[in-house]
N, C-alpha and C positions, 0 to 999 in steps of 0.2 A: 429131520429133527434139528432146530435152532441147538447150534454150539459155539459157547463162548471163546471169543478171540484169544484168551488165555483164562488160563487155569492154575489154580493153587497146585495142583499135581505138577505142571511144569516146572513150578519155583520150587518146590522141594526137590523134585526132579536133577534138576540142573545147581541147585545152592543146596538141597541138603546135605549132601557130604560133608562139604567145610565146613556148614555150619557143626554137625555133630561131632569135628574130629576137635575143633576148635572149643565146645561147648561141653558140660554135665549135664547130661539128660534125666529126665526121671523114668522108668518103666515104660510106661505109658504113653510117655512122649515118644519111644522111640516105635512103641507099637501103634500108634498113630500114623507116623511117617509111611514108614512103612505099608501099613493100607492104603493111604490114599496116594502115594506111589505105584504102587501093583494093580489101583482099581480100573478095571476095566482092560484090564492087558492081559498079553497069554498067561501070563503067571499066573493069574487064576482059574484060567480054562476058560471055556466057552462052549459053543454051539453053531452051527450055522443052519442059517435057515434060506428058503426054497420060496418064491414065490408064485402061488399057485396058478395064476393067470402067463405071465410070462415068463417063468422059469430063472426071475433074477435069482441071483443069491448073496448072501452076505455072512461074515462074520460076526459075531454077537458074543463079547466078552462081559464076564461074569464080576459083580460089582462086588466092592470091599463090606460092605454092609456095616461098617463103622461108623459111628453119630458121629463122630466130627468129622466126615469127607461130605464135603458139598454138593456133591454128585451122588451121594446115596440117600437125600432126605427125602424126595418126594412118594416113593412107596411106604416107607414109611409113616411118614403122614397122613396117607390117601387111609392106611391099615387104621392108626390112630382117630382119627375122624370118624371112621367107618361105624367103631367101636362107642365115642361121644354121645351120634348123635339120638341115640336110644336115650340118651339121658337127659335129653334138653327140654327145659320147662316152658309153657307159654306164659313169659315173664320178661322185663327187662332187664336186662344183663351191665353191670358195672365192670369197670378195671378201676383197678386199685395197684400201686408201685409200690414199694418198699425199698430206699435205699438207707446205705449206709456211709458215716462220715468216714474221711481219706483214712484215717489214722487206724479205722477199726479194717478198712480193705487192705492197708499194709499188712495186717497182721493177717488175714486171712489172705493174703500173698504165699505165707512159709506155713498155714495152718487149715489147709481149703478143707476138706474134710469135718473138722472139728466146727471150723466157724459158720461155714456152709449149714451146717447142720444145725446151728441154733439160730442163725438166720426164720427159717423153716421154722421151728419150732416156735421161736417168739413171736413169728408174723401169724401163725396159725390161732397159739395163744392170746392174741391181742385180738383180731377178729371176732374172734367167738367169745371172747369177753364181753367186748364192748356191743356186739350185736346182741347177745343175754339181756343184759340191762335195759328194764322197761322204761328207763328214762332215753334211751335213744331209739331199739327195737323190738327189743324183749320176745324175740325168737332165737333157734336153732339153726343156724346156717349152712349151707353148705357152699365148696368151692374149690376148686383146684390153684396152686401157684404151682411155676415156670423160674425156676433160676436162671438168669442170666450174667456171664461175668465179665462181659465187654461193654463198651462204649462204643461209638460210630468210628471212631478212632483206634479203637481195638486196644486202647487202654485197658487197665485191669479195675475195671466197676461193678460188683456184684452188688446183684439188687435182683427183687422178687416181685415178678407179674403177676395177680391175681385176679381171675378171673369167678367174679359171684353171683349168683340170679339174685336180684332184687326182693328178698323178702326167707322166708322160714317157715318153720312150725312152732307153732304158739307151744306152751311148757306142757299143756296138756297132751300135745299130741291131735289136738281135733280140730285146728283154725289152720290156715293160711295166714299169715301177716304181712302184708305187701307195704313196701317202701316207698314214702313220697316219690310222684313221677320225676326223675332226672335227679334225684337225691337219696344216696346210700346212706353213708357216717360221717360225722364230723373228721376230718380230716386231723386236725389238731387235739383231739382229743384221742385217736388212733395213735399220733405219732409220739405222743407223751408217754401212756402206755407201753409201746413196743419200744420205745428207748431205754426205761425201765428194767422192763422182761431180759430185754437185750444183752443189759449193763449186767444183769445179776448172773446171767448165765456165762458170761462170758467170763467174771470175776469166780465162778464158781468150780470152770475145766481149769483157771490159774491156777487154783489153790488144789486141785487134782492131779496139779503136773501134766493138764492133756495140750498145754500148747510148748514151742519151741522156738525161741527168739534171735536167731541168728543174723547177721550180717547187719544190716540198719539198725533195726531191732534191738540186737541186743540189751541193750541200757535195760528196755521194759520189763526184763528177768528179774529184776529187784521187785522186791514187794512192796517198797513206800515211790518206787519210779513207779511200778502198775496202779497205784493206788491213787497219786496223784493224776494221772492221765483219765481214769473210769472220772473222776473230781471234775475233771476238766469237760466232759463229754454230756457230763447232767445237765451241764447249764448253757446246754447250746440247744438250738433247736434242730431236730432231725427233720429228713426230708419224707413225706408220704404226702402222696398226690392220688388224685384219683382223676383219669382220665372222662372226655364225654363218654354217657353209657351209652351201649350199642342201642340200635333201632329197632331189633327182634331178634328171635330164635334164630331166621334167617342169615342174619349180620355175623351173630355171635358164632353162629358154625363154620360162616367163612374166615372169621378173625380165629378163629383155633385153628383151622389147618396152614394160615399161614405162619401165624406167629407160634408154634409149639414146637414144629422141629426146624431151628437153625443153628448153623453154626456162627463164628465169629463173624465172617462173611460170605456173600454169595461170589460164584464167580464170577456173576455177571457187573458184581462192581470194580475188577481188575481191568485198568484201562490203558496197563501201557507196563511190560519187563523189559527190558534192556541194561546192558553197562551196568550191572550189578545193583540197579534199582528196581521199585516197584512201585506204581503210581495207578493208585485206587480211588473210588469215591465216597464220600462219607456227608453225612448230613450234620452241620453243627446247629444242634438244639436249642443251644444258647444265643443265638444269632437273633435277633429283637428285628430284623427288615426280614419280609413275604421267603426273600432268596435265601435257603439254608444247605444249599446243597454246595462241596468243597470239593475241592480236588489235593491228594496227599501225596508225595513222595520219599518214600525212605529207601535206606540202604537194603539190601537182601538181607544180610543178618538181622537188622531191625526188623522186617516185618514177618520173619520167622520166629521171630524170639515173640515177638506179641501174640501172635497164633498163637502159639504153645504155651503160654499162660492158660488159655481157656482151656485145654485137658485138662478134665474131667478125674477124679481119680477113680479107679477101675471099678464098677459095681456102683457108682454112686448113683443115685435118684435124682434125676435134676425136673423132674414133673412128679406130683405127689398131690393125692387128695384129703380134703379134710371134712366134718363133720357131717354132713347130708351124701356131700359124697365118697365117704368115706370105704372103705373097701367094705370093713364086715357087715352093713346093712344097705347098702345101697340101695340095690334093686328091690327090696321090702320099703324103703325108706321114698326113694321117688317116684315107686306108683302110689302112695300113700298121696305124695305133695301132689302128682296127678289129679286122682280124685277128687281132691280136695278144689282143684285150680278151674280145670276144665279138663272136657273130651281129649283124645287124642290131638296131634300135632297131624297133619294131610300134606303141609307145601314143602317137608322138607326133600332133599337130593333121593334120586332111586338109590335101590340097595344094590349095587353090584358084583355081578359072580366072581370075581377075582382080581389082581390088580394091575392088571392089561385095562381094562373095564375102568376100574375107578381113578386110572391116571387119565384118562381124557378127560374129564371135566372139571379136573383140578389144575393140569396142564396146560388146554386147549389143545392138546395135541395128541396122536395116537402111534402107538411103539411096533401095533403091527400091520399100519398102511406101507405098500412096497414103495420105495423111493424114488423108482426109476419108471415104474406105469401109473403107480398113482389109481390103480384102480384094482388090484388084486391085494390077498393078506398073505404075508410073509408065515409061513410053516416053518416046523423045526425038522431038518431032517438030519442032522448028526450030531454030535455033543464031544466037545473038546476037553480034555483031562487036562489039569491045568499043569503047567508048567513045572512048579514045587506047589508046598504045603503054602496053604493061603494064611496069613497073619491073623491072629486071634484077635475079634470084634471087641471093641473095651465101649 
């Protein structure tokens, strides 16, 4: 099994201490660390298994199952996917982005919860507004968004990925209404809207007392400093873009399992620790020449401190669905758009018995070919207590 020449576990590893003795942690930051330091080590136990052909054996330690350790997304994913793809229409599928301007990410720097949360709700808002409207589509959509709060640079950029099938249910309930081919929504006319929806809600948790303005910030605690700034914000134009739509059903299931669970970075973009640096890869998007791909070096505090911006606060949702697929009718709701579309779906992935099974074709790789014959499967024949109590999964 392909393993990366370094790892985020080593740099907390070897620089988390100082950083933490030196730094104010949140909760979550620290039960963060903590996982993806222990993941995969005795401290959490294990097993060891027996290979039936030649009797190899091996170790096999038990993973932190925390969403933000790098090394625990892929079952996850494989589990997540599994679950999708019962729900995918024979339709073309869009992405649609939602970011937000610097001034409103500062704030949801000291207020992630709160602003996180109307993010989601204005982007949901604005979609299904604007999709309602028989002058653009005049159906009932459905779709999932994806928070994300990094940038390739692991700056702190939150913005929302939306993933939508191309079309709805007419208001009756009894039409399909399919979207010009390669053409969702007016893009400009989304982002006026959801800038809006945005501004209101966001002038709305002020005046609720649900945000806290400290250290930069501060000033904007005044109510004619917030009010001049929301002033400032209408008369600019927001960013929503909508990417090419995928090519099918097909595409679209494989663009969910890659892009749904990540974290800030994979390991496989750490390309060099030493001397208290760390030098990673990053793609600059803004880059106008073919070559976008960059090479970054910072200090070890620096690029611990940027990681731990992206925790997540504990219980939050950072995948969430909305109207068609919405939790309380779904499955009433998209065998309906079924019917309506066409027959079943035949070329999607088989269904696999577990997820040994469903990491090889997501992988290309398999967790229980033996390593050393290459032609037997690795068995479980004993199970390791782990060392102490395993950190709580956030």
């Amino acid at each position: 099994m392909y393993k990366p020449a370094f790892e985020l576990a080593g740099i907390l590893r070897r620089d988390g201490p100082a950083y933490r003795e030196n730094h104010r942690l949140l909760r979550e930051q620290e039960r963060v660390i903590d996982a993806i330091v222990d993941c995969r080590t005795e401290a959490l136990g294990g097993h060891v298994e027996e290979c039936c052909q030649c009797a190899y054996t091996r170790i096999r330690y038990n993973s932190c199952r925390n969403r933000h350790c790098p090394k625990c997304q892929s079952l996850a994913r494989a589990k997540w996917v599994e679950a999708r793809k019962a729900e995918l229409l024979p339709v073309e599928y869009f992405h649609v982005v939602f970011t937000v301007p610097k001034e409103i990410a500062e704030i949801a720097f000291y207020n992630r919860r709160a602003v996180y949360d109307i993010l989601f709700r204005a982007t949901a808002q604005t979609l299904t507004t604007i999709a309602r409207d028989p002058r653009h589509l005049g159906a009932e959509i459905g779709f999932f968004a994806v928070l994300h709060t990094w940038g390739q640079n692991l700056l702190h950029h939150p913005h929302l990925h939306c993933v939508v099938p191309g079309g709805g249910l007419s208001p009756d309930g009894k039409r399909w209404i399919s979207c010009p081919p390669g053409f969702f929504l007016h893009v400009k006319v989304l982002s006026r809207l959801f800038r809006r929806l945005f501004l209101e809600q966001l002038e709305d948790a002020f005046y609720r007392q649900e945000l806290r303005f400290p250290g930069s910030i501060e000033p904007m605690q005044d109510a004619f400093a917030f009010a001049d700034l929301l002033c400032s914000l209408e008369d600019r134009e927001w960013v929503v873009y909508a990417k090419p739509p995928f090519g099918g059903p097909r595409q679209a299931l494989d663009y969910l399992g890659r892009y749904t669970h990540r974290v800030a970075l994979s390991n496989e973009r750490l390309l060099d620790v030493k001397e208290g640096q760390v030098t990673f890869q990053w793609k600059d998007y803004r880059s106008k020449g073919r070559e976008k791909s960059r090479v970054m070096t910072l200090e070890s505090d620096e690029f611990i401190r940027r990681f731990l911006i992206h925790v997540l606060p504990r219980g939050f949702q950072r995948i969430r669905f909305f109207g068609l697929l919405a939790n309380r009718n779904r499955k009433a709701l998209l065998a309906e758009c079924r019917r309506l579309l066409a027959p079943p779906m035949s070329d999607l992935l088989p269904n696999p018995d577990d997820y040994c099974t469903m990491r090889k074709p997501l992988t290309e790789e398999s967790i229980r070919c033996c390593p050393n014959c290459g032609k037997g499967e690795m068995v479980r024949i004993l199970t390791i207590a782990p060392a102490w109590p395993s950190p709580d999964s956030s």
